[in-house]
NUMARZA-498785 format. One record per residue (C-alpha): residue number from 1; x, y, z; residue in three letters. Coordinates in steps of 0.1 Angstrom, whole numbers, plus 2048, in hexadecimal, padded with zeros to 3 digits. Layout:
NUMARZA-498785
PT  num    X    Y    Z  residuo
PT  NUM    X    Y    Z      ala
...
This chain:
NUMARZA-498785
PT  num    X    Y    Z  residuo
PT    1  800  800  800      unk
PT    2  811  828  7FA      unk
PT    3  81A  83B  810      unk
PT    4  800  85A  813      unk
PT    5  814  87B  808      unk
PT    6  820  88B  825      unk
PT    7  81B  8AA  813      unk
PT    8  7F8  89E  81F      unk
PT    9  7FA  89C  845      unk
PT   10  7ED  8BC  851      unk
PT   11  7CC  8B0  840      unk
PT   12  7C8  890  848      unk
PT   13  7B9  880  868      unk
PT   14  7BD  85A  86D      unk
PT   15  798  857  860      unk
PT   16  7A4  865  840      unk
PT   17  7C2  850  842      unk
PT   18  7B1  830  847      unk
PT   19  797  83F  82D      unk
PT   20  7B3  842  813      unk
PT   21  7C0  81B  81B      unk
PT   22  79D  80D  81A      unk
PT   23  793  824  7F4      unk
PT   24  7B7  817  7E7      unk
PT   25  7B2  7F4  7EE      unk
PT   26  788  7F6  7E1      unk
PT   27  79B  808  7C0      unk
PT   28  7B4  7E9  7BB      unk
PT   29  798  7CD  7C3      unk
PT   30  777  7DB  7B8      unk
PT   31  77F  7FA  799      unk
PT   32  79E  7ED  78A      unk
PT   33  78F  7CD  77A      unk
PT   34  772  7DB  76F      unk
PT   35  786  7FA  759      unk
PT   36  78C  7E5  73C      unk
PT   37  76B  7D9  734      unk
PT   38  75F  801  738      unk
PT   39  777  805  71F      unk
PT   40  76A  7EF  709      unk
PT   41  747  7F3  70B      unk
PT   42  745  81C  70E      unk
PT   43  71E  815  70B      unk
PT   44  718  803  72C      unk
PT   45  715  818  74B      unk
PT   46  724  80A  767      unk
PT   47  709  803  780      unk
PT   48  718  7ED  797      unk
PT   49  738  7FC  7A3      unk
PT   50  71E  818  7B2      unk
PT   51  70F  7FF  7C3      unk
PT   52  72A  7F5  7D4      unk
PT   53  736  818  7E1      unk
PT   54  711  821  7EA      unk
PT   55  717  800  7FF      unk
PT   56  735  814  811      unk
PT   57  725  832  816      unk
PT   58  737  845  801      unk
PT   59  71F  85C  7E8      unk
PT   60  717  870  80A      unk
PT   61  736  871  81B      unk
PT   62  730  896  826      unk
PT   63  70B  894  82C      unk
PT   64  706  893  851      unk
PT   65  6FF  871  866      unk
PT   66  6D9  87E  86F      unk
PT   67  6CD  878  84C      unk
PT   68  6E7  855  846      unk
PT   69  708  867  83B      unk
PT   70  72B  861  848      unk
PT   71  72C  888  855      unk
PT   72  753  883  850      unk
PT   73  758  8A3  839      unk
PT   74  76B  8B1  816      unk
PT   75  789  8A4  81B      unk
PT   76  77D  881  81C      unk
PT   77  768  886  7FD      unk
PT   78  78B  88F  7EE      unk
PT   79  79D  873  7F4      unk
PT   80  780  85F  7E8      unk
PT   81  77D  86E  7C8      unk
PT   82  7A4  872  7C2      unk
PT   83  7AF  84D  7CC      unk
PT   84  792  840  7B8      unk
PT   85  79A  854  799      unk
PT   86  7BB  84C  79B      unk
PT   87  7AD  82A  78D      unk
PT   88  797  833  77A      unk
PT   89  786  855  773      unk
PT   90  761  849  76A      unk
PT   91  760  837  78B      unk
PT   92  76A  856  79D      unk
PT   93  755  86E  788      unk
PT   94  734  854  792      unk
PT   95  73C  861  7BA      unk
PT   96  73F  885  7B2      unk
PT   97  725  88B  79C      unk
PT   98  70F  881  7B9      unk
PT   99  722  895  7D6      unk
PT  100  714  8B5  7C4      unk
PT  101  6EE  8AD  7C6      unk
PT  102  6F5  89C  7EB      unk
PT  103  701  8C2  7F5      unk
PT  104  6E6  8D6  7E7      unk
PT  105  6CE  8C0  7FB      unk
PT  106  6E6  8C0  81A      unk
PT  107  6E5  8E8  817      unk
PT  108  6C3  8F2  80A      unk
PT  109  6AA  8D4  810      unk
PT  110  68F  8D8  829      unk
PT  111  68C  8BC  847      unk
PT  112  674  8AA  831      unk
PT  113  68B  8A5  813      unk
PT  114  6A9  89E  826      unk
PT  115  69B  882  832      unk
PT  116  68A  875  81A      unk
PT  117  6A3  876  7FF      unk
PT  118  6C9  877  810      unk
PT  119  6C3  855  822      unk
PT  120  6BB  847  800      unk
PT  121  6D8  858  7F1      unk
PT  122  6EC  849  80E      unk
PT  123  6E0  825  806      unk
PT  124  6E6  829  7E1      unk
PT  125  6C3  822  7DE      unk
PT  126  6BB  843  7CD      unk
PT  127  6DB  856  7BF      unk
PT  128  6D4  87D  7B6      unk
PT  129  6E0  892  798      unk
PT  130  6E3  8B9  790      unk
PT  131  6D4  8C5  771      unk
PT  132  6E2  8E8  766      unk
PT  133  6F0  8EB  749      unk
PT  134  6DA  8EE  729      unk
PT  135  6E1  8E1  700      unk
PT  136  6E1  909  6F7      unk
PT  137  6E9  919  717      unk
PT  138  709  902  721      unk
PT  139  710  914  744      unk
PT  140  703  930  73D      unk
PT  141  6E7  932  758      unk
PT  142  6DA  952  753      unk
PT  143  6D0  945  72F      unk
PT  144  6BE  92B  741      unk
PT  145  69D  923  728      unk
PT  146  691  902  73E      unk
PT  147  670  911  74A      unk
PT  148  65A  909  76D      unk
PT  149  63C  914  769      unk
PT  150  61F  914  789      unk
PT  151  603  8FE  784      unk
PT  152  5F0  900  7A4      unk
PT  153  5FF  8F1  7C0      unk
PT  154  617  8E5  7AB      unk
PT  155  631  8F1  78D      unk
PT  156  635  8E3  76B      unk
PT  157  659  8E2  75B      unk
PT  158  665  8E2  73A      unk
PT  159  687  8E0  728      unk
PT  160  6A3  8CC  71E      unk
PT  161  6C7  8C5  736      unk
PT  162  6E6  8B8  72B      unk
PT  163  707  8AE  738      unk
PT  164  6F4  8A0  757      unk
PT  165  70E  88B  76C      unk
PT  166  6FF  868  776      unk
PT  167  6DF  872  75E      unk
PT  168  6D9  846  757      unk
PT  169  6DE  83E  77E      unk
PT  170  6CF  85B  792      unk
PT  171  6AD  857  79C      unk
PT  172  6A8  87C  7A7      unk
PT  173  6B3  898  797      unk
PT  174  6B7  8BE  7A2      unk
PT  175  6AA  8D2  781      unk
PT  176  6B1  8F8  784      unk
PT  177  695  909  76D      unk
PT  178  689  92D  769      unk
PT  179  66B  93A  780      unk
PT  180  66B  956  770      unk
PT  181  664  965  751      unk
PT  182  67F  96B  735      unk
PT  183  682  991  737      unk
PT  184  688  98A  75F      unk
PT  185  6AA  97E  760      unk
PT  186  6B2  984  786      unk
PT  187  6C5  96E  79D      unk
PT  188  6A3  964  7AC      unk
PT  189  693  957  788      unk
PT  190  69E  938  790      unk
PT  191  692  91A  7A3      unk
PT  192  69F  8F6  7AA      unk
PT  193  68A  8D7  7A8      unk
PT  194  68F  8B7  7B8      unk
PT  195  67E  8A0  79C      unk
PT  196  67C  878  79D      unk
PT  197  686  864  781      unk
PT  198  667  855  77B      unk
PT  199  657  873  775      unk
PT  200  63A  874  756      unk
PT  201  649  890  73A      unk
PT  202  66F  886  749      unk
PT  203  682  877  72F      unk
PT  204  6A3  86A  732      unk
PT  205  6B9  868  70F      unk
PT  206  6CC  848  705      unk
PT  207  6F0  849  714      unk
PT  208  70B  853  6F9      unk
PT  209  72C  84F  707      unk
PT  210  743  870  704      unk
PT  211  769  873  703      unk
PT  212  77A  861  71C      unk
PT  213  765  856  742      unk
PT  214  755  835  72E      unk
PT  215  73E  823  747      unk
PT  216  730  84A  754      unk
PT  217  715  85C  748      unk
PT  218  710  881  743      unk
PT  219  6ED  885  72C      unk
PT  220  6CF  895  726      unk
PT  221  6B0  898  739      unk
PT  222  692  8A6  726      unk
PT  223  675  8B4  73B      unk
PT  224  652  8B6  725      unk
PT  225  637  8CA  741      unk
PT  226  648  8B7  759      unk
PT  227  632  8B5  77D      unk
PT  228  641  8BC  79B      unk
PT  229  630  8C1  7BF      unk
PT  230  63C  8E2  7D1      unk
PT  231  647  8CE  7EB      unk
PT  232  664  8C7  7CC      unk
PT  233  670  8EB  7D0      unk
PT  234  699  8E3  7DE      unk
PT  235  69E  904  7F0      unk
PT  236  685  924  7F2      unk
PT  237  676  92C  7C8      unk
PT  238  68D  943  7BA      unk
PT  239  6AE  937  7CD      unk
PT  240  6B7  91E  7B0      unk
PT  241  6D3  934  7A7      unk
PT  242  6E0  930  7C9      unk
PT  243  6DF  905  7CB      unk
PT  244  6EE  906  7AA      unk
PT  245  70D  91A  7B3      unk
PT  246  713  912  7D5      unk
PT  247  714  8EF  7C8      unk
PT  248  726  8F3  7B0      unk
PT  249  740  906  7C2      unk
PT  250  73F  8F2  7E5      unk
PT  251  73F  8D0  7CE      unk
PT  252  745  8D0  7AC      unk
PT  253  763  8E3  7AD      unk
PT  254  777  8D0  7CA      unk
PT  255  768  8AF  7BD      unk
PT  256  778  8B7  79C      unk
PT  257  798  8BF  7AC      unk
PT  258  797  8A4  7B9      unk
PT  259  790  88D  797      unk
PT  260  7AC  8A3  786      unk
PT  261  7C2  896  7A2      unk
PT  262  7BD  877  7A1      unk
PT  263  7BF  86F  778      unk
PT  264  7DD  888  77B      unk
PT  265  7EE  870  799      unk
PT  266  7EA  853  781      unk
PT  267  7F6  863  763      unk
PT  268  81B  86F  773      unk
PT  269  81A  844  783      unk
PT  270  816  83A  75F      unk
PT  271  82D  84D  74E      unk
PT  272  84B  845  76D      unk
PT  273  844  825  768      unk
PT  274  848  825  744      unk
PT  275  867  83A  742      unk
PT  276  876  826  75B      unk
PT  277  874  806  747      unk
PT  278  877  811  723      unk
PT  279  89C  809  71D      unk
PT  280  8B0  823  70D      unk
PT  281  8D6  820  702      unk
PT  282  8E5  810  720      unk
PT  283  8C9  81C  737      unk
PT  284  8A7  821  735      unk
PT  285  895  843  72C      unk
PT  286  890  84E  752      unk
PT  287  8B9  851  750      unk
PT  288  8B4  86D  738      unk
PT  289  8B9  891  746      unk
PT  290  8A2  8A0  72B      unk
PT  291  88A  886  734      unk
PT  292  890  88C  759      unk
PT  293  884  8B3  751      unk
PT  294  865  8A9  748      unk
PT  295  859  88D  761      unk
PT  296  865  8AA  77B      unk
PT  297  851  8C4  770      unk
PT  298  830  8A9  770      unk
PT  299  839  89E  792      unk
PT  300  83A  8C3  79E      unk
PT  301  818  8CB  78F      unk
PT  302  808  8AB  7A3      unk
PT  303  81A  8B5  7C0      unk
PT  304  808  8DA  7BE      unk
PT  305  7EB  8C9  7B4      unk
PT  306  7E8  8B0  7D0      unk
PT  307  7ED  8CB  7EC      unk
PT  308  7D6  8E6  7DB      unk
PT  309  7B9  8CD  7DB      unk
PT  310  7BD  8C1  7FC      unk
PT  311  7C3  8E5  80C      unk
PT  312  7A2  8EF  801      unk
PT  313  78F  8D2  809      unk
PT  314  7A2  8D6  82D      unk
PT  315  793  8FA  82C      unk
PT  316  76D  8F2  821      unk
PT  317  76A  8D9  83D      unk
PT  318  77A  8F4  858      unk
PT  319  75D  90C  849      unk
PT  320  778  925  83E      unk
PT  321  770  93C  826      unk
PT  322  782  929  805      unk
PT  323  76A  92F  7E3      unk
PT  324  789  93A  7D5      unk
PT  325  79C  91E  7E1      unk
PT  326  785  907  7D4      unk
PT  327  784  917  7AD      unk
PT  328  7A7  91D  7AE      unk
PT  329  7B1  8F4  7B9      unk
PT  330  795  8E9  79B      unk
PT  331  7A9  902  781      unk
PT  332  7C9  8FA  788      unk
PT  333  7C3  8D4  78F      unk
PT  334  7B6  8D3  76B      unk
PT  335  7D0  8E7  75D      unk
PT  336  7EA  8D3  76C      unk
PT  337  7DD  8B2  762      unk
PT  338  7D7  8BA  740      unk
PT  339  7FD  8CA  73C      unk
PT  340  80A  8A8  74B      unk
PT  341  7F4  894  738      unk
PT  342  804  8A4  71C      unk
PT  343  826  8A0  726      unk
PT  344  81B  87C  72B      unk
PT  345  80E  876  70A      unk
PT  346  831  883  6F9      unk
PT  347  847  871  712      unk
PT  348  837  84E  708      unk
PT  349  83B  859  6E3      unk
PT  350  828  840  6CA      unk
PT  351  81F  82B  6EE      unk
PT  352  803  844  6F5      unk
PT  353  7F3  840  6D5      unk
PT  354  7E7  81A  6DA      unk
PT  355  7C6  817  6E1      unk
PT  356  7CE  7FB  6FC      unk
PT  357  7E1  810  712      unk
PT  358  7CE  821  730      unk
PT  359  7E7  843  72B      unk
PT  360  7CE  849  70D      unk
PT  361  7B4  844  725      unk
PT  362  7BE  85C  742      unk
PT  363  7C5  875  728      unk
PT  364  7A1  872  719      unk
PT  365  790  870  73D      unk
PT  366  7A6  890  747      unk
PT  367  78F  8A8  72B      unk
PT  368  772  89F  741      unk
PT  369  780  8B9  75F      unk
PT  370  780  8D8  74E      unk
PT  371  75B  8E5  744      unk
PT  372  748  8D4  760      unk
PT  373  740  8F0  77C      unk
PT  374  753  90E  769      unk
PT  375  76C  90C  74C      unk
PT  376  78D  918  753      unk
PT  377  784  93D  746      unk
PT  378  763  93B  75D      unk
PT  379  780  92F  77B      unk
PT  380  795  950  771      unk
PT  381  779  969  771      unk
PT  382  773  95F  794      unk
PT  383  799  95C  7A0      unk
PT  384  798  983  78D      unk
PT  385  780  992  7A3      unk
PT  386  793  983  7C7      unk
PT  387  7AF  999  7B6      unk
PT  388  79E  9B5  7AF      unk
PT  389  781  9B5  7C8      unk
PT  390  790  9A8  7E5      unk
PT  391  77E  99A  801      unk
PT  392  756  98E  7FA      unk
PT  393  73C  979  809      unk
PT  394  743  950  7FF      unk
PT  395  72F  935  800      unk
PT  396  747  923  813      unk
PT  397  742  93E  82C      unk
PT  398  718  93C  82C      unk
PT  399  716  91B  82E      unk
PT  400  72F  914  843      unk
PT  401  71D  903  85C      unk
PT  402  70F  8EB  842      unk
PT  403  738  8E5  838      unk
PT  404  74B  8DF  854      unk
PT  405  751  8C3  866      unk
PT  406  75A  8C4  88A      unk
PT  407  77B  8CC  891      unk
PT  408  785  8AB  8AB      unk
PT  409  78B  890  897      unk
PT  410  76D  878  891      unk
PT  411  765  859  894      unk
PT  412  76F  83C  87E      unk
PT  413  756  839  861      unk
């Protein structure tokens, strides 16, 4: 078993530690054998592996033990979602696309909801999704044309979703729609829904695998006069801006991070490995100083990477102001990961090219960090106004007590 970074240590607890030992060996026993059929058959989801870690616990690792979550905080979501995609990504991406719908309904769910739906979440029984993003819209919310609409007691939603993590497992999904008319485009025109699958008017399209993550999906949802109670409303009407980015930010970003890290981790293993065998004159190519330059400059990135992550994860569950933290650790994980899995690519030379070896598939999974919750010039625009604006209100900071965990170590999980 490796020995946890001790770049690590002022994060890490022995829960996390034993955490970390226990996700390793689940990686190696359970994920591992199952990558190369994903590979293979990019069509099938992969329903069982998220059986197995709803089994564990782990898709509501941060929700708190009143409604059947660990309680046990950020920094052990990390290390799941980093040690797991360090094996593979679509594994990995399976446990944090569902972190982000567990915290909007661990931050704005009323009593009723919370235990209704995170004990199911906790069991794997029901696992939740967040619907956003649009076919013509992309991210851009304030575009939003998915439209609620009252009908008595009740409201009616229609529109289209896309690039909806877990869209062909999740049996709830959190749809953000507009509650307002067009020409009202206010940060209170929108609303979030919680909406079953089985729904009438919800329609699910046929999984078509993307890029790289075989074995996840990330679809469409259509929603024709969709009927939901108002009991359905997640939060107050007209706070869906709010879930959606508080989530994303509190969540999706970190999570992220965290899969950047972990396809990142495996990419600088694969390509030491490698070097270090390929013979080379009377060496092999690791003996090679120009060689040497590069691997360096990859291992320095993870390094930065590793301890950027974890930092703001360590932060989020202190409930220390760190929005910024958390956007600048999803940028820069990405950025990193993609500039080694360059370097990786060239270093292996015609090696990288065949379609058998997994480098080709870290570097395809890695694509898969940068649009979710903000492209990188989304991540800068923010990062711009902490320059330039200085201090502000986060959402680290207003849900704090939501976010952090106690401070005493807790118990074993």
């Amino acid at each position: 078993m490796p020995t946890l970074p001790t770049a690590l240590h002022p994060y890490l607890n022995t829960v996390h530690e034993q955490l970390w030992r226990e996700v390793d060996t689940f990686a190696t026993e359970h994920v591992a054998p199952r990558v190369p059929r994903m590979e293979t058959t990019p069509r099938k989801i992969e329903r069982k592996i998220a059986q197995l870690m709803a089994a564990r616990g782990w898709f509501t690792i941060t929700a708190p033990a009143a409604h059947g979550g660990l309680g046990v905080g950020h920094v052990a979501k990390t290390i799941l979602i980093h040690r797991i995609a360090t094996v593979s990504g679509a594994v990995a991406a399976i446990l944090q696309a569902s972190h982000i719908p567990v915290g909007a309904l661990v931050h704005w769910g009323s009593h009723e909801q919370k235990n209704l739906w995170l004990p199911q979440a906790a069991v794997g029984t029901v696992l939740p999704s967040i619907a956003v993003t649009e076919p013509d819209m992309g991210g851009h919310i304030g575009g939003m044309e998915t439209l609620a609409e009252r009908n008595g007691e009740a409201w009616m939603i229609t529109g289209s979703k896309t690039h909806v993590g877990n869209s062909h497992l999740a049996r709830l999904h959190i749809v953000i729609a507009r509650t307002a008319t067009s020409e009202t485009r206010t940060s209170q025109a929108l609303t979030a829904f919680l909406v079953e699958h089985d729904r009438k008017g919800l329609t699910v399209r046929p999984h078509r695998p993307g890029l790289g993550l075989h074995g996840f999906s990330f679809g469409r949802l259509d929603l024709d006069r969709v009927r939901v109670p108002a009991g359905n409303v997640l939060g107050n009407v007209g706070q869906g801006l709010a879930v959606a980015q508080s989530s994303s930010i509190l969540y999706g970003r970190p999570n992220l991070a965290a899969l950047s890290l972990g396809l990142h981790e495996a990419t600088v293993h694969t390509t030491s490995r490698y070097l270090k065998h390929r013979p080379r004159y009377t060496g092999t190519l690791s003996d090679l100083a120009v060689v040497r330059d590069r691997i360096g400059d990859m291992e320095a990135r993870l390094r930065a990477a590793r301890t950027l992550t974890y930092q703001a994860a360590h932060l989020l569950d202190h409930g220390l102001p760190c929005d910024t933290d958390l956007i600048n650790a999803k940028y820069l994980g990405h950025q990193w990961a993609v500039r080694s899995g360059r370097d990786a690519m060239e270093l292996h030379g015609a090696q990288a090219l065949d379609a058998d070896y997994h480098l080709q598939r870290l570097w395809r999974d890695i694509q898969h960090t940068y649009p979710p919750a903000g492209t990188g010039e989304f991540q800068r625009i923010h990062l711009a106004k902490a320059a330039l604006q200085g201090a502000h209100v986060d959402w680290s900071e207003l849900l704090a007590a939501e976010t952090a965990c106690a401070r005493q170590e807790p118990t074993a999980a």
